[in-house]
VOTIVO-489711 format. One record per residue: x, y, z of N, C-alpha, C in turn. Coordinates in Angstrom, 3 decimals. Layout:
! VOTIVO-489711
REC     n.xx     n.yy     n.zz    ca.xx    ca.yy    ca.zz     c.xx     c.yy     c.zz
REC        X        Y        Z        X        Y        Z        X        Y        Z
...
//
This chain:
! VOTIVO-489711
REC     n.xx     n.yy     n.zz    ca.xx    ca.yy    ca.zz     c.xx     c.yy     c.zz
REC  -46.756   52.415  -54.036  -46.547   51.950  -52.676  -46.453   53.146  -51.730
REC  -47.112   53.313  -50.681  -47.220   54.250  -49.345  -46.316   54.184  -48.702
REC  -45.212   55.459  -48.775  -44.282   54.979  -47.843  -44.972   54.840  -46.057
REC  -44.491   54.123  -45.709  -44.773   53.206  -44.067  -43.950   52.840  -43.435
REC  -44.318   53.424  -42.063  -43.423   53.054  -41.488  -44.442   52.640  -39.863
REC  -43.454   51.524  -39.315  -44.155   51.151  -37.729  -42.922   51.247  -36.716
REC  -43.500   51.935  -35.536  -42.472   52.272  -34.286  -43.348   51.482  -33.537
REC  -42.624   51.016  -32.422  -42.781   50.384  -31.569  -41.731   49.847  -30.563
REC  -41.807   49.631  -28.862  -40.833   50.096  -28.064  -41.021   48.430  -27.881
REC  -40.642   47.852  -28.404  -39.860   45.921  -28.067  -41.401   45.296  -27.806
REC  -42.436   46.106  -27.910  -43.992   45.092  -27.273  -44.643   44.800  -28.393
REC  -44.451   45.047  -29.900  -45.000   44.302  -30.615  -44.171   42.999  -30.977
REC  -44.499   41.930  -32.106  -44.021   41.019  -32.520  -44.029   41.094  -33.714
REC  -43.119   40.329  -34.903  -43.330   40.526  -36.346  -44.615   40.057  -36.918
REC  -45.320   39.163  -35.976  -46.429   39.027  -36.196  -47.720   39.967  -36.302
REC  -47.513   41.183  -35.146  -48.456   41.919  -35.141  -47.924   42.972  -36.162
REC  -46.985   43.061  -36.040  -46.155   44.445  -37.209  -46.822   44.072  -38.595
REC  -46.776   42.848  -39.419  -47.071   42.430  -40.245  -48.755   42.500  -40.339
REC  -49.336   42.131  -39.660  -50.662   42.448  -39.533  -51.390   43.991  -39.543
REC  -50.636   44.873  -38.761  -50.353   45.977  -38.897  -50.352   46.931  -39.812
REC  -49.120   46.345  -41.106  -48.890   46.933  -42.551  -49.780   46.221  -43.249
REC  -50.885   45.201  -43.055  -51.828   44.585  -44.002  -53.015   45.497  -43.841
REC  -52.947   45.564  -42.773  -54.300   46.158  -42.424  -54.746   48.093  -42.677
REC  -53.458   48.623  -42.737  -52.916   49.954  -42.867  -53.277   49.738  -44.580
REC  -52.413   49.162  -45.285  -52.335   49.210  -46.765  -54.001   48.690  -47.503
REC  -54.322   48.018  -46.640  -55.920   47.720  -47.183  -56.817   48.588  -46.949
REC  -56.766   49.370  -45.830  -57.409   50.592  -45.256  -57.333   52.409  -46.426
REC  -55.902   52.212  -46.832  -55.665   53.238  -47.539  -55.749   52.580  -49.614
REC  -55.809   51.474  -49.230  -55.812   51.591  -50.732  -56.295   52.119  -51.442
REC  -57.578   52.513  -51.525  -58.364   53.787  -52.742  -58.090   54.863  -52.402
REC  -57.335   55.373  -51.973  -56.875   56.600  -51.529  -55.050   56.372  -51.817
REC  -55.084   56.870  -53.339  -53.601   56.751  -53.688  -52.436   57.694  -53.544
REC  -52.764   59.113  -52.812  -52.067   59.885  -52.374  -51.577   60.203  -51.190
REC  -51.505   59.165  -50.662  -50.793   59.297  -49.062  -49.425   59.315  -49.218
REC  -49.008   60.236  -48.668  -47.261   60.938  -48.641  -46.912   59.821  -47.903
REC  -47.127   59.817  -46.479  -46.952   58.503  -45.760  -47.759   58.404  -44.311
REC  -47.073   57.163  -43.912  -48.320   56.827  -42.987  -47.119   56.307  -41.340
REC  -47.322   56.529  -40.461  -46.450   55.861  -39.883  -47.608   55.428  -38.630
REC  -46.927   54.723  -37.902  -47.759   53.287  -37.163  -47.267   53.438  -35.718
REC  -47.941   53.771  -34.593  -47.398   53.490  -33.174  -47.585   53.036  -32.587
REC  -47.234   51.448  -32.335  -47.756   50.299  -31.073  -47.302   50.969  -29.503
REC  -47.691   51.038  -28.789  -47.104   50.785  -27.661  -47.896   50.201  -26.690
REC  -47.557   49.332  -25.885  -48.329   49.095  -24.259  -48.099   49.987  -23.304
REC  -48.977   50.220  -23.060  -49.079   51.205  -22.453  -48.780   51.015  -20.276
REC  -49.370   49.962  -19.557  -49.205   49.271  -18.797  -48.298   48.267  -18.619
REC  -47.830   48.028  -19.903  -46.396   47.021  -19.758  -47.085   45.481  -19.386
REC  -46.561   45.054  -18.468  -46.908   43.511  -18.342  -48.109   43.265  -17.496
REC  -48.868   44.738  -16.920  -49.658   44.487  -15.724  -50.800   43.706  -16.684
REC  -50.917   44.034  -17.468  -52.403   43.774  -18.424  -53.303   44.965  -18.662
REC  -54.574   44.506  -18.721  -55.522   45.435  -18.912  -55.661   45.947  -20.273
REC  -56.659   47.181  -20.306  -57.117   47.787  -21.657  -56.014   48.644  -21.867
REC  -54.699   48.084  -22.789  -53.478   48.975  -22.760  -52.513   49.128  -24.044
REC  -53.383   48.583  -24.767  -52.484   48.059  -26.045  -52.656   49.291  -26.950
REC  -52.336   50.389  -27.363  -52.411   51.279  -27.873  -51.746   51.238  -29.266
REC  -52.591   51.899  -30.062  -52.473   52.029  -31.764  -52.355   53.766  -32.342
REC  -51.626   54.219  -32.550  -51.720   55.781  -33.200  -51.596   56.036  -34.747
REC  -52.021   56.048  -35.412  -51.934   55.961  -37.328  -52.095   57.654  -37.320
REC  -50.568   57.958  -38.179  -51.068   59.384  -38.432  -50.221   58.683  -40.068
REC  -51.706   59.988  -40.776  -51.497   59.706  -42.488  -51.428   60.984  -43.231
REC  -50.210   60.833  -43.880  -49.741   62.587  -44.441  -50.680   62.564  -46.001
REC  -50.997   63.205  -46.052  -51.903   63.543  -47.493  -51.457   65.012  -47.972
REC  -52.050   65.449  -49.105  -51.617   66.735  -49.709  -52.593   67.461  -48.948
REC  -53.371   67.386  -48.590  -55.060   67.999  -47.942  -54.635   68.299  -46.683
REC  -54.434   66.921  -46.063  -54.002   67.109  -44.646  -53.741   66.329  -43.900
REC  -53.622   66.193  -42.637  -52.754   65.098  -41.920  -53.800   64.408  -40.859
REC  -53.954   62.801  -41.066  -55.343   62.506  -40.951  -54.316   61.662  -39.415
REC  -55.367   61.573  -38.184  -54.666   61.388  -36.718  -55.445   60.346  -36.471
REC  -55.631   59.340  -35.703  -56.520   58.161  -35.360  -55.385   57.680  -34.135
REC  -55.971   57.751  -32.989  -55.638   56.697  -31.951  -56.625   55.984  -31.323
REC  -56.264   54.801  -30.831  -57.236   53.480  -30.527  -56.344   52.705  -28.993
REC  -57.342   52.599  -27.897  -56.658   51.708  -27.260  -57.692   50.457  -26.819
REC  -56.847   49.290  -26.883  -58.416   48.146  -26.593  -57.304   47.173  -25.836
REC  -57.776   46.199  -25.543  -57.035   44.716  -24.749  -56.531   44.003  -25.326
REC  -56.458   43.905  -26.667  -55.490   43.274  -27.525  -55.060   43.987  -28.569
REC  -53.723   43.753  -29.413  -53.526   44.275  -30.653  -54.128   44.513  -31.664
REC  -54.522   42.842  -31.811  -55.816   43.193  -33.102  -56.854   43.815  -32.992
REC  -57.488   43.619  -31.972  -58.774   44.735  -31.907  -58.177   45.720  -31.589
REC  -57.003   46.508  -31.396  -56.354   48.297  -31.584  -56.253   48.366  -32.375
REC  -55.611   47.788  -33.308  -55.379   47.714  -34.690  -56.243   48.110  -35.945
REC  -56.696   46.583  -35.367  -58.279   46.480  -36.469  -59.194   47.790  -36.232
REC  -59.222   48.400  -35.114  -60.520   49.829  -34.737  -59.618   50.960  -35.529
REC  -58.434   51.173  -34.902  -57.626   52.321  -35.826  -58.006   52.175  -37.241
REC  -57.538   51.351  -37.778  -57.638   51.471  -39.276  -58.821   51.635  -39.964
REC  -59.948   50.780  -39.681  -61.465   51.113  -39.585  -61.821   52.538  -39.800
REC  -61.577   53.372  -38.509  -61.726   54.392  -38.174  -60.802   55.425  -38.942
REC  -59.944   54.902  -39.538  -58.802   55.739  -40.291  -59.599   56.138  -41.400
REC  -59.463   54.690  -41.962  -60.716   54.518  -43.663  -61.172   55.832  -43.684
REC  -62.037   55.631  -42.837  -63.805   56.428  -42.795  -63.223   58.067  -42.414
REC  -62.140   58.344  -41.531  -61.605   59.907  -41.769  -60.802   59.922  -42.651
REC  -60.290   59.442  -43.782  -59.493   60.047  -44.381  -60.620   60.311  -45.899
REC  -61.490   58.930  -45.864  -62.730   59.721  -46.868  -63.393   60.798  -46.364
REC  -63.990   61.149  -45.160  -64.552   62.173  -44.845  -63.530   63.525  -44.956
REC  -62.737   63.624  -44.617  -61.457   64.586  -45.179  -61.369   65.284  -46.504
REC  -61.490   63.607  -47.555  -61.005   64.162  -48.635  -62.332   64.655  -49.630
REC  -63.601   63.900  -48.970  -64.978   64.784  -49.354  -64.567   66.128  -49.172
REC  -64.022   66.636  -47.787  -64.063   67.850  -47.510  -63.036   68.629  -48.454
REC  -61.982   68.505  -48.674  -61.199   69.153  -49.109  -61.799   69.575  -50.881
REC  -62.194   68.258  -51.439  -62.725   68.716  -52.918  -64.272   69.124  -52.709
REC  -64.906   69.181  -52.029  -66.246   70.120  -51.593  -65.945   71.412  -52.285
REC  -67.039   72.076  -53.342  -66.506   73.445  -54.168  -67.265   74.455  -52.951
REC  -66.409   75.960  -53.185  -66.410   76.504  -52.143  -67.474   77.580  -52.682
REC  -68.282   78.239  -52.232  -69.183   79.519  -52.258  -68.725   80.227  -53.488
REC  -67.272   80.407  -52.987  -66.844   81.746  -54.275  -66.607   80.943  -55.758
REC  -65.789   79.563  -55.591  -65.806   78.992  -56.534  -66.605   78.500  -57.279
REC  -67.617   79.031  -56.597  -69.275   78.360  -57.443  -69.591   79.767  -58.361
REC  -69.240   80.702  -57.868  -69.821   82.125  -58.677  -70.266   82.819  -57.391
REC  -70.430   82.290  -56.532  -71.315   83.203  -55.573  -70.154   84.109  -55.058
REC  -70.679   85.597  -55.406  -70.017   86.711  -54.053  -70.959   86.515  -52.396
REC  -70.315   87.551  -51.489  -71.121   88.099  -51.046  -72.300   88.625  -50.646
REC  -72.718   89.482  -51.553  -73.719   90.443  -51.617  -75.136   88.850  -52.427
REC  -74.229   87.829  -53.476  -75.495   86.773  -53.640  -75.624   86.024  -52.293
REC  -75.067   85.684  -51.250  -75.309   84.933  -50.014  -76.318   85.388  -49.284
REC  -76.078   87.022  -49.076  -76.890   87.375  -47.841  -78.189   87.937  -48.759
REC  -78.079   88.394  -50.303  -79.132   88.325  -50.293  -80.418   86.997  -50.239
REC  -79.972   86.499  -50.227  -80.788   84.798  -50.228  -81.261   84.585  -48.860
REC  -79.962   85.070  -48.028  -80.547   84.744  -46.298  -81.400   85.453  -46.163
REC  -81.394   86.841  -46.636  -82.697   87.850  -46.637  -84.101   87.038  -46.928
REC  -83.602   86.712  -47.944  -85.036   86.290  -48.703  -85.813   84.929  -48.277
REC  -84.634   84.141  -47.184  -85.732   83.008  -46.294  -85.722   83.576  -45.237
REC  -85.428   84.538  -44.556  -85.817   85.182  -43.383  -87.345   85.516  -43.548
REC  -87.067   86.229  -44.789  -88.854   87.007  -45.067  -89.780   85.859  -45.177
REC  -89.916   84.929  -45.270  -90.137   83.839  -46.054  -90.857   82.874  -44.436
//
């Protein structure tokens, strides 16, 4: 279980909170190393209306700390786009982090640039 947590200043409902941690925990499930994840509703405009409903998901990993904010006209569609969008950076992340590096392949130096040499000439 991911530890989780959701803040929010009195403008969500247990309804959206709950929707919230469904949608967060389905988003991260193949990805079993999240330290934790915490959740930030706020309205942003308060009662005027408008495009104000704001979503912030930040997700602690051993790699690194994955950031996603979303604002749209309702909860669920902030919601639903954050997490979406979470998914898809925290795989692109963790491609990156286990990506093997130049040196860890065998390559020095002196094998890099000679190669750039050799499609320059080329």
């Amino acid at each position: 279980m991911i530890p989780f947590e959701i803040r929010s200043k009195e403008c969500a409902t247990d309804e959206i909170r709950e929707y919230a941690a469904r949608r967060v925990r389905f988003a991260l499930d193949r990805f079993r190393n999240a330290r934790r994840v915490v959740v930030s509703l706020d309205d942003l405009n308060g009662p005027k209306g408008g495009m104000d409903k704001f979503c912030r998901i930040v997700a602690e990993f051993g790699f690194a700390s994955v950031v996603v904010e979303e604002v749209q006209m309702d909860w669920h569609a902030a919601i639903a786009s954050a997490t979406h969008r979470l998914s898809r950076k925290v795989a692109r992340e963790l491609k990156r982090a286990n990506r093997p590096t130049p040196r860890a392949m065998g390559y020095t130096r002196e094998d890099t640039s000679e190669n750039h040499n050799l499609q320059e000439a080329r």
